[in-house]
C-alpha positions as CSV (number, residue, x, y, z in Angstrom):
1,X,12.2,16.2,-8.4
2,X,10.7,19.2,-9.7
3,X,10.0,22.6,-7.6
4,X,6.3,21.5,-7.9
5,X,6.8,18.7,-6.0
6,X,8.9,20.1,-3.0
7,X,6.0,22.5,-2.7
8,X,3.8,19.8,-2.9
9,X,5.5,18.4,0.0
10,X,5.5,21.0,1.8
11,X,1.7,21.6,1.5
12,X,1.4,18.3,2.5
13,X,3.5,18.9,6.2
14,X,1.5,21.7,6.6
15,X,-2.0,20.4,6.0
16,X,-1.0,17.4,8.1
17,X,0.4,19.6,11.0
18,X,-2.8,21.9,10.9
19,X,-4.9,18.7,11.3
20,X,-3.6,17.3,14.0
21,X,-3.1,20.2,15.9
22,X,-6.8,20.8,15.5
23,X,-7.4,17.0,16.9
24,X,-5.1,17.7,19.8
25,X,-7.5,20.5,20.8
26,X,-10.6,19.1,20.3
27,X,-9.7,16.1,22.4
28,X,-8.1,18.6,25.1
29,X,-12.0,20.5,25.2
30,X,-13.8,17.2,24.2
31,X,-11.8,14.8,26.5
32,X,-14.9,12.6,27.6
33,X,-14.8,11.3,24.1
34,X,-13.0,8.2,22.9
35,X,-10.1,9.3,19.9
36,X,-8.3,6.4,19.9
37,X,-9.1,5.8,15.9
38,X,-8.4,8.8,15.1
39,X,-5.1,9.6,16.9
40,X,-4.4,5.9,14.9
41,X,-5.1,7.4,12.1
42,X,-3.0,10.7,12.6
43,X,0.1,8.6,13.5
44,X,-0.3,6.5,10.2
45,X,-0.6,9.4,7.9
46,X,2.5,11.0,9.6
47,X,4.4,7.4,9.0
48,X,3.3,7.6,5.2
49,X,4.3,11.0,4.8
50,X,8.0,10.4,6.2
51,X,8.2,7.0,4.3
52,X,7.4,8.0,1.3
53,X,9.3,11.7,1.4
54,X,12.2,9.4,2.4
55,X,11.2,7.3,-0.8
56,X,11.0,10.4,-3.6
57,X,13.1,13.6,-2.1
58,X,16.8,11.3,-2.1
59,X,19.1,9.2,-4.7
60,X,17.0,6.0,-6.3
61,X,19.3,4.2,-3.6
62,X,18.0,5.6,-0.8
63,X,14.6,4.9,-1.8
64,X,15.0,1.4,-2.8
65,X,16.1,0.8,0.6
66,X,13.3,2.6,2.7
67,X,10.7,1.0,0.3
68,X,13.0,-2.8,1.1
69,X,12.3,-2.3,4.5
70,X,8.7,-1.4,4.3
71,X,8.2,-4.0,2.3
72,X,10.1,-6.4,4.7
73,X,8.0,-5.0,7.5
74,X,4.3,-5.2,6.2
75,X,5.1,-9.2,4.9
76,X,6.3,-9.8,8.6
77,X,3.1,-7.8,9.6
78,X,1.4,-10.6,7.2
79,X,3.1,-13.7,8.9
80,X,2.1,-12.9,12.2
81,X,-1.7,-12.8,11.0
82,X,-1.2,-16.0,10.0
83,X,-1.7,-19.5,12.1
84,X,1.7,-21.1,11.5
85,X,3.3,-24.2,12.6
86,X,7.1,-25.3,13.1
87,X,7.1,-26.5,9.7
88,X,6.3,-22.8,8.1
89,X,9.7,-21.5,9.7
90,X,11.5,-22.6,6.6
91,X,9.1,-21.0,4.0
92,X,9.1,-18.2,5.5
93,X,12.4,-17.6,5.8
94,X,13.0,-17.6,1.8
95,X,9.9,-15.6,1.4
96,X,12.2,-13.1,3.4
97,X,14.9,-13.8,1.0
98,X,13.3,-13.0,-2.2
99,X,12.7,-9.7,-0.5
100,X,16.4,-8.3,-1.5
101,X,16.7,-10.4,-4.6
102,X,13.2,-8.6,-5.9
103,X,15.2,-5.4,-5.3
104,X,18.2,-6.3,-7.1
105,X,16.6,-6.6,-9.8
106,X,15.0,-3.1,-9.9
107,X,18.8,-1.9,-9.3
108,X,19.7,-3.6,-12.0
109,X,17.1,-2.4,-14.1
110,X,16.0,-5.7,-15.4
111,X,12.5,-5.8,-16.2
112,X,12.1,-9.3,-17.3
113,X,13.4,-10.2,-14.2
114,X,11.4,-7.7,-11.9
115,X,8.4,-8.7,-13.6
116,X,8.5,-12.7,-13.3
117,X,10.7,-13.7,-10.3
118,X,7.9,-13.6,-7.8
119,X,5.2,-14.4,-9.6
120,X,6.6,-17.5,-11.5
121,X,10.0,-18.4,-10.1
122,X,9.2,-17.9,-6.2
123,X,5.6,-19.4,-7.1
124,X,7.3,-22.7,-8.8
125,X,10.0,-23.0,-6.2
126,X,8.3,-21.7,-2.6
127,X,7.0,-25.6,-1.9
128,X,10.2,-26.9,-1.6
129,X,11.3,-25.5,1.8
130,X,7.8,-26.8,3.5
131,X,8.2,-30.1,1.2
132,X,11.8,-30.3,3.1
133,X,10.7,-29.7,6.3
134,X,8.5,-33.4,5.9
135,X,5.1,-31.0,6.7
136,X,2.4,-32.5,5.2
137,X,-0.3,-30.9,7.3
138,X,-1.5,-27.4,6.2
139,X,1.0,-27.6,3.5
140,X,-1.1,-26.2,0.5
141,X,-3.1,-22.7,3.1
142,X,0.9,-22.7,4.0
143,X,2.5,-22.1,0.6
144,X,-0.5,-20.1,-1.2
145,X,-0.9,-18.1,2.0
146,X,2.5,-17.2,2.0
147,X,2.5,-16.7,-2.0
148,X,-0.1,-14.2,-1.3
149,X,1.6,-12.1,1.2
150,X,4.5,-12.5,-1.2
151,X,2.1,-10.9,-4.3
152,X,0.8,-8.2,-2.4
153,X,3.4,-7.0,0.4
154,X,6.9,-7.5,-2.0
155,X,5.7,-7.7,-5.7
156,X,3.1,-5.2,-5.7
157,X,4.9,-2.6,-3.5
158,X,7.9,-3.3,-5.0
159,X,6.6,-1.3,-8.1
160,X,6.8,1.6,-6.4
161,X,10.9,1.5,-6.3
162,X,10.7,0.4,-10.2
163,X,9.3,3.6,-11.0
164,X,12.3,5.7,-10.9
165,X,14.4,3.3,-12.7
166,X,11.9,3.0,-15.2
167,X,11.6,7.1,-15.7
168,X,14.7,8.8,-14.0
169,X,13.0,12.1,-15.1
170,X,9.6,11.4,-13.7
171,X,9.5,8.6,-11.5
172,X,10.0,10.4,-8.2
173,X,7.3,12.8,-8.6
174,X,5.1,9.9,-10.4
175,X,5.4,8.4,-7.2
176,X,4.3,10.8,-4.9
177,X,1.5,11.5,-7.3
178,X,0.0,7.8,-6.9
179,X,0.7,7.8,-2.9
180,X,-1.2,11.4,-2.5
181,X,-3.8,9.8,-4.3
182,X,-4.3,6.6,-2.6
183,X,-3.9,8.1,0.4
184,X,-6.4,10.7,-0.2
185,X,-8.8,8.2,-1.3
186,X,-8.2,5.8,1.6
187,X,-9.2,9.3,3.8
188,X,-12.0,9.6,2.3
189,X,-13.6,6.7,1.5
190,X,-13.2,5.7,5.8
191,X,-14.1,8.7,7.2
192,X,-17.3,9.1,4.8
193,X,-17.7,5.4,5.6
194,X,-17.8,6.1,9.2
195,X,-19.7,9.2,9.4
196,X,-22.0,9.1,5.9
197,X,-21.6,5.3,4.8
198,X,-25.6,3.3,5.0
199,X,-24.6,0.8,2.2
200,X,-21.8,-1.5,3.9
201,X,-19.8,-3.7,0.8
202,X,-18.8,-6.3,2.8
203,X,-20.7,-5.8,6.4
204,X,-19.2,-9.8,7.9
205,X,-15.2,-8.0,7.1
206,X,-15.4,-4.5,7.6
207,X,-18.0,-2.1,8.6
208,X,-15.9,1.1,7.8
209,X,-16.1,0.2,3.8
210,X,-19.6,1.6,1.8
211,X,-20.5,2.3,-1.0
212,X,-21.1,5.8,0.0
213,X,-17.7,6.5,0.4
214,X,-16.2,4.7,-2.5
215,X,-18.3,6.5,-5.1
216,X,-17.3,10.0,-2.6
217,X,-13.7,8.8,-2.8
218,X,-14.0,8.2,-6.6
219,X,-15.0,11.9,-6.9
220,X,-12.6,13.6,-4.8
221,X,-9.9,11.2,-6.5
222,X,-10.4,12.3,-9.5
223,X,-11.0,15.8,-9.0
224,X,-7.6,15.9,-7.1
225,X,-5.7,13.6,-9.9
226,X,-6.7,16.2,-12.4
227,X,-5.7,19.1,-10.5
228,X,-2.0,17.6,-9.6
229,X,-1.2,16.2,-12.9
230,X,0.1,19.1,-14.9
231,X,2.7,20.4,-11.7
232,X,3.6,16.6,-11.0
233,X,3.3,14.1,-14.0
234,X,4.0,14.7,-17.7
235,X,0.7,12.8,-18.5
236,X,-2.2,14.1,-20.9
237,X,-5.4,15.9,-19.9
238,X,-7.1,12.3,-20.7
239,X,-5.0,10.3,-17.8
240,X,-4.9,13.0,-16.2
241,X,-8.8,12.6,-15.2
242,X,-8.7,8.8,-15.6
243,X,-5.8,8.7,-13.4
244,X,-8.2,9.4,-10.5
245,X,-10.5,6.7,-11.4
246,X,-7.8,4.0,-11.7
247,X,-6.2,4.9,-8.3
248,X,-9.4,5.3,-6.4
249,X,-10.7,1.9,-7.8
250,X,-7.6,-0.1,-7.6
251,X,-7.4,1.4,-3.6
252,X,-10.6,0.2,-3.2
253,X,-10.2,-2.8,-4.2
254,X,-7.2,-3.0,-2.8
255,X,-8.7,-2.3,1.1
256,X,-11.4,-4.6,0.3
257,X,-9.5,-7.7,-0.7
258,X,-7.3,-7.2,2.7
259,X,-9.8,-6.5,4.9
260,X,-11.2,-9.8,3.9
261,X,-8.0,-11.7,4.0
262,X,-7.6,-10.6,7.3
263,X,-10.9,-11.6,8.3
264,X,-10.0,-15.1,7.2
265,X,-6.8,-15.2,9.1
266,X,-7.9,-14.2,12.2
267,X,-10.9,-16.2,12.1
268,X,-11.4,-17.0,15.9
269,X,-8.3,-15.1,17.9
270,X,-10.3,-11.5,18.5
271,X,-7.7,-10.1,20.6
272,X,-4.8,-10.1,17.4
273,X,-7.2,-9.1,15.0
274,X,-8.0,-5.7,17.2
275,X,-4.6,-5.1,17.9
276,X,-3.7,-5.5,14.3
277,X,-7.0,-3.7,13.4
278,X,-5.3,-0.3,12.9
279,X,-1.7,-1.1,12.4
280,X,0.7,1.1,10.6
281,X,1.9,-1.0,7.9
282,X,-1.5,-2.5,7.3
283,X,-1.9,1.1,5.5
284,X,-0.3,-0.1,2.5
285,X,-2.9,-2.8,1.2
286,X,-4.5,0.2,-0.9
287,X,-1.0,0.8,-2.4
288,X,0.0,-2.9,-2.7
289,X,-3.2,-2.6,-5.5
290,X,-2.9,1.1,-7.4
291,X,1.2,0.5,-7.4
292,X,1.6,-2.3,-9.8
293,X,-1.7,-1.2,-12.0
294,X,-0.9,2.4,-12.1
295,X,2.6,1.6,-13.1
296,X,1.8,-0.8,-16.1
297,X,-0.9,1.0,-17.4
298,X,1.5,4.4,-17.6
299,X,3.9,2.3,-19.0
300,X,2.0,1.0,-21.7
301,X,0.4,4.1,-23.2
302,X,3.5,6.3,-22.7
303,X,7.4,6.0,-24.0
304,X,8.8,8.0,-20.7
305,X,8.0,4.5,-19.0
């Protein structure tokens, strides 16, 4: 990583420890008022900071392993959305599987490999465990839903870990570049959302996503993505700005697909779906989005990919 980066960091611990020592004084004078979304909040951005300094400040290794296990954890996070029977045991245990094979692959460094095992291989051959297991009942929302999961909570973060095999030079600090940004743009689009937002996108899934803060998010994004680029990426002026607009979209998107899914998976058991509502892991939907469509378009228009 470059010295940039490590000061990025750093301004990153500092901005995070300034905020949340300004929330735990406003809820010690203001302690009528009900923080619990907020102190959520707080707690998530602290577990994305550590993850992901974990992820870009050590050895590729390293960081194929933290980014293994959170990929591990959100898909279990995604089972336990999901009505399952006995007969689901099976699939889900090789959907588990494909976790460390998906990652040997990125050690490896084979691309063709990385690129097609989940989305054809795993795809073709998933059916067979719940075809074994003489389920016939639920068998095609059991293999599809589990597909899904598979797409979004191993295949698309697992681009995040191909980065620095991909660009040994750059990757690290490419990394860190997307997750500021996402994150950044998650921020922003919820708490204008909350506070500003009139125009809801979705109003029967999720309240806290508008329009309003999409097209705020989309601004700030960008703005940011073309401030950071020339200390952390060795893109051009022109991706530089468009950068911004990618990442904000793509985390939009992203937040807006899940918070739908989950809407359909939790369809009638209230209690799971508010208890799940604000969960950690569940952070990573934007990233499980701007991860695999930042990384492909970089690679595409530039030869340090």
């Amino acid at each position: 990583m470059t010295t940039s980066a490590y000061w990025t960091l750093f301004i990153i611990f500092l901005t995070l420890s300034a905020g949340h020592l300004a929330f735990l004084l406003v809820r010690k004078f203001q302690g009528d008022k009900d923080f619990s979304r907020v102190s959520l909040r707080i707690k998530t951005w602290w577990g994305m900071f550590i993850v992901f300094t974990v992820a870009t400040l050590f050895n590729p290794l390293v960081s194929m392993l933290s980014l293994m296990i959170l990929c591990f954890f959100s898909l279990k996070e995604y089972f336990s959305m999901m009505k399952t029977r006995k007969a689901d045991r099976r699939i889900f245990l090789w959907a588990y599987i494909s976790i460390p094979l998906q990652f040997y692959w990125i050690y490896l460094g084979w691309y063709g490999m990385f690129i097609v095992f989940i989305p054809v291989y795993v795809f073709l051959l998933l059916p067979l465990p719940r075809i074994l297991g003489k389920g016939t009942v639920g068998f095609l929302r059991s293999v599809s839903s589990t597909q899904w999961g598979l797409m979004l909570m191993v295949f698309g973060l697992s681009h995040l870990a191909y980065f620095q095999v991909a660009s040994p030079e750059y990757g690290a600090n490419l990394v860190l570049y997307l997750v500021i940004l996402t994150q950044v743009s998650d921020i922003v689009q919820h708490l204008v959302s909350i506070y500003a937002g009139r125009l809801k996108v979705v109003p029967t899934a999720n309240h806290a996503i508008t329009w309003e803060g999409y097209m705020v998010a989309l601004l700030v994004t960008t703005g940011l993505s073309f401030s950071l680029y020339p200390y952390l990426t060795p893109l051009n002026e022109t991706f530089g700005l468009l950068s911004g607009v990618i990442i904000a979209t793509g985390a939009f998107i992203g937040s807006l697909t899940v918070s739908v899914l989950k809407r359909d998976l939790l369809i009638g058991d209230r209690p799971k779906f508010t208890s799940l509502k604000e969960s950690y892991l569940n952070r990573v939907d934007s990233l499980a989005y701007t991860a695999p469509i930042f990384f492909h378009i970089i690679r595409y228009y530039f030869d340090f990919m």
